[in-house]
SEPAMI-338888 format. One record per residue (C-alpha): x, y, z; residue number from 1; residue in one letter. Coordinates in steps of 0.05 Angstrom, whole numbers. Each point is the difference from the previous one (the first is absolute). Layout:
% residues N
((X, Y, Z), NUM, "a");
...
//
This chain:
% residues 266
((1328, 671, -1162), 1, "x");
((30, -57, 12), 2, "x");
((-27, -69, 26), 3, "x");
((26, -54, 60), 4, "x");
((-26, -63, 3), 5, "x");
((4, -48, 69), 6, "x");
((4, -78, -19), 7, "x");
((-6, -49, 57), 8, "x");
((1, -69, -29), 9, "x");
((-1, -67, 24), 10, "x");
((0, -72, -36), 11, "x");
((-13, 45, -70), 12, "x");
((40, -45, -41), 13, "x");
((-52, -5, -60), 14, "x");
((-17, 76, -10), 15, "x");
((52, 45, 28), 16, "x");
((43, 7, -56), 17, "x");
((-60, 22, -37), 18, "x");
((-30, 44, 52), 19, "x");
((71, 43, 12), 20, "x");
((2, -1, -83), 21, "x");
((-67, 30, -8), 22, "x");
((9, 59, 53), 23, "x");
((67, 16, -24), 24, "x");
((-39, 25, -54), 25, "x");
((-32, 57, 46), 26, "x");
((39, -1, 67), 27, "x");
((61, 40, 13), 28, "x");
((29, -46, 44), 29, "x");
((-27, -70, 35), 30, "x");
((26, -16, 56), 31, "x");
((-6, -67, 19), 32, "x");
((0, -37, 78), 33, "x");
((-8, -77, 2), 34, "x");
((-29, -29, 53), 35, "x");
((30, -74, 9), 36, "x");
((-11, -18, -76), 37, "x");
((14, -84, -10), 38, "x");
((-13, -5, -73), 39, "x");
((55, 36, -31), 40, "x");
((-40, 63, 2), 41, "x");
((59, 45, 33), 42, "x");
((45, -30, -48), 43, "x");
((-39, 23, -65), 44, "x");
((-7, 71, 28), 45, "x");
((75, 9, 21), 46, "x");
((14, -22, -84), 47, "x");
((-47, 51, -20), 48, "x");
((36, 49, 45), 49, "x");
((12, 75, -26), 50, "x");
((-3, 71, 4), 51, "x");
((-85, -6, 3), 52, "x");
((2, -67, 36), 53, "x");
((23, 0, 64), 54, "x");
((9, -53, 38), 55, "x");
((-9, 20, 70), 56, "x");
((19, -60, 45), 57, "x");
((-30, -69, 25), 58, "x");
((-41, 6, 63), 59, "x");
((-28, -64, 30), 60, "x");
((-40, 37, 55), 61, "x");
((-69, -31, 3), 62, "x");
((-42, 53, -47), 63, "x");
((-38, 61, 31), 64, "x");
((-24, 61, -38), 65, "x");
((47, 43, 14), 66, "x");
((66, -39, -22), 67, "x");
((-11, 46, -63), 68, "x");
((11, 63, 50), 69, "x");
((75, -23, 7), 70, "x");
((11, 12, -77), 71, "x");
((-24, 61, -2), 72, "x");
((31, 25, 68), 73, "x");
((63, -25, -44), 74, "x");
((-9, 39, -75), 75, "x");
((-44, 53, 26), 76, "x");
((59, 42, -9), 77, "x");
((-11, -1, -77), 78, "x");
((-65, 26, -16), 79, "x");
((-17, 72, 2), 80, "x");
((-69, 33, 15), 81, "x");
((-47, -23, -57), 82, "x");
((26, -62, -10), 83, "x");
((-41, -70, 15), 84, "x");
((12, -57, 29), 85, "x");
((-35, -68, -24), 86, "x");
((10, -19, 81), 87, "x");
((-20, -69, -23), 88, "x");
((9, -35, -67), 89, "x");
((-25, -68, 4), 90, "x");
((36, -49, -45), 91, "x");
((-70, -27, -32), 92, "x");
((-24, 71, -13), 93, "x");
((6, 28, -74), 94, "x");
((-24, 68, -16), 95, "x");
((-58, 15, -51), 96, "x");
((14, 75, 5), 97, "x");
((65, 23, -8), 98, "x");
((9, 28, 67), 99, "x");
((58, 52, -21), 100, "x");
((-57, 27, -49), 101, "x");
((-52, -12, 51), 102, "x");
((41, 39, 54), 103, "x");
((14, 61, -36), 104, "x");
((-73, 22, -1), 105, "x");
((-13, -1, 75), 106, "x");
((-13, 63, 31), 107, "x");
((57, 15, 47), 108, "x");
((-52, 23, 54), 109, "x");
((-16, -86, -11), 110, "x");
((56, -49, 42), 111, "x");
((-18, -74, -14), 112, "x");
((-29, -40, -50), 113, "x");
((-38, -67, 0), 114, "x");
((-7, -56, -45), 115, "x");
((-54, -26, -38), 116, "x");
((25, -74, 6), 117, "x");
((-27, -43, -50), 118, "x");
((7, -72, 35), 119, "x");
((14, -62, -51), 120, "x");
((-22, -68, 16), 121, "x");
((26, -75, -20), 122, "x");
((-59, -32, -24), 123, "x");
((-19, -75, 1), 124, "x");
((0, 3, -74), 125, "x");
((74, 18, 2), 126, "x");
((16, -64, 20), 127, "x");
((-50, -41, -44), 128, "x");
((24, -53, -41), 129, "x");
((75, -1, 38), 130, "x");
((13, 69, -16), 131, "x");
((18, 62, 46), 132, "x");
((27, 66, -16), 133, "x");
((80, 8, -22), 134, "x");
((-7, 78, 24), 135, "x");
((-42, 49, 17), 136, "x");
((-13, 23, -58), 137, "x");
((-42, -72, -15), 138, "x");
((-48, 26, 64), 139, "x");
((-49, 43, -44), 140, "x");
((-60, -4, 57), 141, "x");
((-8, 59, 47), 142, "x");
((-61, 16, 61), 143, "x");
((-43, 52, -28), 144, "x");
((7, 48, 60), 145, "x");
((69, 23, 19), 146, "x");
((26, 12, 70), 147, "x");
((41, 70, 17), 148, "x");
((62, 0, 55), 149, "x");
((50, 61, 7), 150, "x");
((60, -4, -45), 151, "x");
((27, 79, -15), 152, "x");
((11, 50, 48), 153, "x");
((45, 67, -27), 154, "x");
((56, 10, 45), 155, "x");
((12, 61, 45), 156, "x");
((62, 7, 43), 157, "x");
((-9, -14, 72), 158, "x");
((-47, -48, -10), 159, "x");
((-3, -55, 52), 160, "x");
((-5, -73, -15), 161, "x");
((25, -47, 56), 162, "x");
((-2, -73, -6), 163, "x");
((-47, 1, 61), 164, "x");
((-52, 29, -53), 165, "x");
((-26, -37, -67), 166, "x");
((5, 67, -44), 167, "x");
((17, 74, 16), 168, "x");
((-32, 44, 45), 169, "x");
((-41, 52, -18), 170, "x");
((-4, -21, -80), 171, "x");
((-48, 47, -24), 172, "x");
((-50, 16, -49), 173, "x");
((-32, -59, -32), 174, "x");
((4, 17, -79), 175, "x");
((-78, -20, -33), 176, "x");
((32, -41, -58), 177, "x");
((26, -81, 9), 178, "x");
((61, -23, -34), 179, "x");
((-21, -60, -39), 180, "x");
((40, -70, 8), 181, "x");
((3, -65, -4), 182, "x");
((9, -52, 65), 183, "x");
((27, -72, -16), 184, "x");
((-12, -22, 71), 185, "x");
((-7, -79, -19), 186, "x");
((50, -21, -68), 187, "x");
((2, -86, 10), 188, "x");
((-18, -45, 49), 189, "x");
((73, -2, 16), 190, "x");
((12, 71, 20), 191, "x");
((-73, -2, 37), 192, "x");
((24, -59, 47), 193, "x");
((66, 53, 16), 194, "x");
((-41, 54, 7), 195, "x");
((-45, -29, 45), 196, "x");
((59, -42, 38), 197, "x");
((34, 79, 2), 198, "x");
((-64, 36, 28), 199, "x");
((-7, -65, 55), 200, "x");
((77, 19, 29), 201, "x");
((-12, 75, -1), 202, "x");
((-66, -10, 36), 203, "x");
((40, -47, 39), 204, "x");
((46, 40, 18), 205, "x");
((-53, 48, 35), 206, "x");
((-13, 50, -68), 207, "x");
((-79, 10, 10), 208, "x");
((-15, 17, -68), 209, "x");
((-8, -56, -65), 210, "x");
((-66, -21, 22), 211, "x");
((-10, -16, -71), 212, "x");
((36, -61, -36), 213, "x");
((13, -47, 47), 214, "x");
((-43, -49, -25), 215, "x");
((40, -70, -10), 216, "x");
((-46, -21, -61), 217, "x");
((28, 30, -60), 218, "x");
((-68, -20, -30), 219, "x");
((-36, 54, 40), 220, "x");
((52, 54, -42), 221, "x");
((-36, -16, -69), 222, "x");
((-60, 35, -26), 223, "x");
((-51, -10, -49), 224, "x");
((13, 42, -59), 225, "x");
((-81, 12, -6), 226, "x");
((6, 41, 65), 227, "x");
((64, 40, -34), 228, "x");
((10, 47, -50), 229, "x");
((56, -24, -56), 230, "x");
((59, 53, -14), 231, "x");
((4, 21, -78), 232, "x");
((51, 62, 22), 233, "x");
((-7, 63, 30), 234, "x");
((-36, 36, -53), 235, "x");
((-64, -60, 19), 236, "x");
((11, 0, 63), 237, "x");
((-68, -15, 34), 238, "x");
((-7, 9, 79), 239, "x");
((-53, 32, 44), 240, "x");
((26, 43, 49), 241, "x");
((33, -10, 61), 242, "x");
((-13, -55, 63), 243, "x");
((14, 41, 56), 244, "x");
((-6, 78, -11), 245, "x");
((56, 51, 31), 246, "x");
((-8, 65, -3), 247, "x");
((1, 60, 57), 248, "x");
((-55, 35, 21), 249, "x");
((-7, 86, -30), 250, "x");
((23, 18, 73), 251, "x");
((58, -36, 2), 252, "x");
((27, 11, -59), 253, "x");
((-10, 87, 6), 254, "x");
((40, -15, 73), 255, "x");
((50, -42, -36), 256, "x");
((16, 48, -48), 257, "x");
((0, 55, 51), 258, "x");
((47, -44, 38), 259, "x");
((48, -13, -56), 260, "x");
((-2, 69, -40), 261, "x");
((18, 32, 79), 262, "x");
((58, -55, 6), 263, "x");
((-36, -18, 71), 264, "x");
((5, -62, -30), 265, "x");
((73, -14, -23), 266, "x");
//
């Protein structure tokens, strides 16, 4: 079994070297696409170039969903039935679960996997006193409910991904089980003025998605740690289940699973 990962990055500068560091550790092979990086963020992943890091190309196409399709329609060629593909590694995402571990004990009559994102905050006692976090690894508060999004699927040959679509069609069998990780979304008020000022040109730019940070005030991006729940490692982790619930209903998975064990669905 091996594992691909899909990086699209853009203005990344702070964490990327990190992120493509950490999931070397469990993907096969990361391949990267930049999409109009400023900050020197292209730059750092062509040094950290390799056999497991891949950088792609630079694509300054305003973002859509399925810009990710166009790396896979490109290295599909690689993976073999059983395989997965982590269609889309976020550069502020770092796994709890070790999803090589994690990924050898789903069912093979199960296709995709979701997370379990645990979602850390800046607070305004980060910056008391002139201080602010050096890393994220100084942001210690977390929400107490996490929020789930598709990030596995196990590849099958002849699948068909188009960059007309956000992910591949016909993905499967939801497995029961959430891959735990954690999501840096905000790091310093610095990077939350480019994220937001990124998000503004992409919605610009006619993407109808990011209806979330946009807000100019980098005040409204800190929490109260009372509301939070503070990070002492993965063996204390504290959270309370998940936002927003998916799962698939008993019907549709049995016709799923007829669909995919027949190969109606290739």
């Amino acid at each position: 079994m091996k594992i691909f990962a899909i990086s699209v990055v853009k203005n990344e500068a702070d964490i990327v070297a990190k992120s493509l560091e950490e999931a070397s550790r469990w993907a096969d092979k990361i391949f990267v696409l930049d999409n109009g990086s400023t900050d020197g963020t292209w730059e750092i992943v062509q040094s950290l170039a390799s056999d497991q890091i891949v950088p792609y190309k630079q694509d300054s196409t305003p973002f859509y969903d399925g810009i990710r399709a166009q790396v896979f329609q490109a290295f599909q060629h690689l993976a073999a039935e059983g395989d997965w593909w982590c269609f889309r590694l976020d550069a502020d995402e770092f796994y709890i679960d070790d999803p090589k571990e994690f990924l050898k004990k789903v069912p093979k009559n199960h296709h995709f996997v979701v997370t379990d994102s645990v979602q850390f905050r800046l607070t305004k006692e980060d910056f008391a006193d002139g201080k602010s976090p050096q890393g994220i690894e100084d942001i210690r508060y977390h929400d107490k409910k996490t929020w789930s999004e598709t990030r596995f699927f196990r590849h099958r040959p002849g699948m068909e991904w188009t960059p007309a679509m956000e992910r591949p069609r016909h993905m499967g069998v939801l497995h029961s089980r959430r891959i735990k990780l954690r999501h840096y979304q905000f790091r310093s008020l610095d990077q939350i003025r480019k994220r937001v000022a990124v998000r503004a040109e992409a919605k610009k730019s006619g993407f109808a998605g990011f209806q979330y940070s946009v807000e100019e005030n980098v005040e409204a991006y800190l929490h109260d740690r009372k509301e939070l729940n503070y990070y002492d490692g993965p063996e204390n982790l504290r959270i309370e289940g998940p936002t927003n619930h998916l799962y698939q209903r008993w019907y549709d998975v049995l016709l799923k699973t007829i669909l995919h064990a027949t190969k109606i669905y290739k």
